[in-house]
N, C-alpha and C positions, 0 to 999 in steps of 0.2 A: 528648612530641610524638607526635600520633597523624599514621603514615604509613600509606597504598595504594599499594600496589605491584602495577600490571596490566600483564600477561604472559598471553601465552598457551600458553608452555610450563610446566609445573608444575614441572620440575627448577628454572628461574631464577625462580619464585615463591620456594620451600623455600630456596633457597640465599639469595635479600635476604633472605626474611622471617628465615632463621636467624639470620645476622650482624645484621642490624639490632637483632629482639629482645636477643640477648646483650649487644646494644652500650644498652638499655637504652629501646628505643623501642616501643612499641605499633605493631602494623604487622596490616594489613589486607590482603586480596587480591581480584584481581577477575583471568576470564582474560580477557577481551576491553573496548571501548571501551563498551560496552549494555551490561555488567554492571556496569562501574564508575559506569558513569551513576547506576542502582541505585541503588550503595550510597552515592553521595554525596548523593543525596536521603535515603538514611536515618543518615547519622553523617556529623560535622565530621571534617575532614582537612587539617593543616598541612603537608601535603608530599604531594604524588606522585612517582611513578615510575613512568612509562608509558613501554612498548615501543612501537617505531615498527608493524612489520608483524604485526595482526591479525586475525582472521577477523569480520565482521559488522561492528564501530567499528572502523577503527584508529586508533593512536594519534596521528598530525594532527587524522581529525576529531574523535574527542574532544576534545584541546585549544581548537579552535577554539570548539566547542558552550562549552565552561567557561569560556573569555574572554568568550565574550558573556553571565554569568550574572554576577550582580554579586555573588552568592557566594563565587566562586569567580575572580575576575577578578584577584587581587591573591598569590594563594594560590601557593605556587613550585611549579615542578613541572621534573623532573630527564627528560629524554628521551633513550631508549637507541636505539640504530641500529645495526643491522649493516652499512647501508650506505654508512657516510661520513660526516662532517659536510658534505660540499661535496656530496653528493647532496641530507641534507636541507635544504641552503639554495637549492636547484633547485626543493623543491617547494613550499618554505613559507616564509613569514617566520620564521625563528627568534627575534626578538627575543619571540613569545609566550613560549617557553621560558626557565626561568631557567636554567639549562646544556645542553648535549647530551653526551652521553657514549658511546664507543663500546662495541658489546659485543666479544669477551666482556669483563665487566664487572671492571676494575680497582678487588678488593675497597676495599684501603686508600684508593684517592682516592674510591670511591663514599663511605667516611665522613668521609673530609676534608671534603667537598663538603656533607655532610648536616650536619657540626657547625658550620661555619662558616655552613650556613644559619640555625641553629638559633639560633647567637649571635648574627646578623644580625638578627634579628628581639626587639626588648627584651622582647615578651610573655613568652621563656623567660627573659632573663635574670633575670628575679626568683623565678623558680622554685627 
């Protein structure tokens, strides 16, 4: 499962990317919404994880940009918050999101969350 994980702190880049990688996933970075833009025009990505507050994109408008692409319209994506869930359902529909999560990030449910997605989806199960 190739995952992006955009952040725009590098300490919570280094720290998914590490656990992720170990836990066995190909994981990519971007720090902001206009880099991650980027690199999903240039490589597929079965999973995001986007930070809510970034500098230049952040991670609402991104989301929203990737739900109107029909690339990218089905594709899950795991959205991190420091400010609540009940904030971001004040500013957005969350139903684009496939979870919200709060930070700081609760390592073990972030990969609960990530394998359950994984399973959810049969393309891996035959893997």
């Amino acid at each position: 499962m190739n995952i992006l994980v955009v952040d725009d702190k590098a300490i919570v880049i280094d720290k998914l990317s590490g656990l992720l990688s170990a836990s066995g996933y190909a994981v990519a970075s971007a720090i902001n919404g206009l880099d991650a833009s980027e690199k999903l025009q240039q490589a597929d990505y079965d999973l995001l994880i986007v930070d809510h507050l970034m500098p230049i994109m952040d991670g609402i408008q991104l989301v929203k940009n990737l739900r109107q692409n029909e690339k990218y319209n089905h594709t899950p994506i795991i959205f991190m918050t420091t400010q609540g869930q009940d904030s971001v359902k004040q500013l957005c529909n969350i139903d684009m999101f496939t979870a919200v999560i709060d930070k700081p990030i609760d390592e073990q449910k972030l990969l609960d969350l990530v394998t359950s997605l994984e399973s959810a989806n049969s393309r891996y199960q035959s893997l």
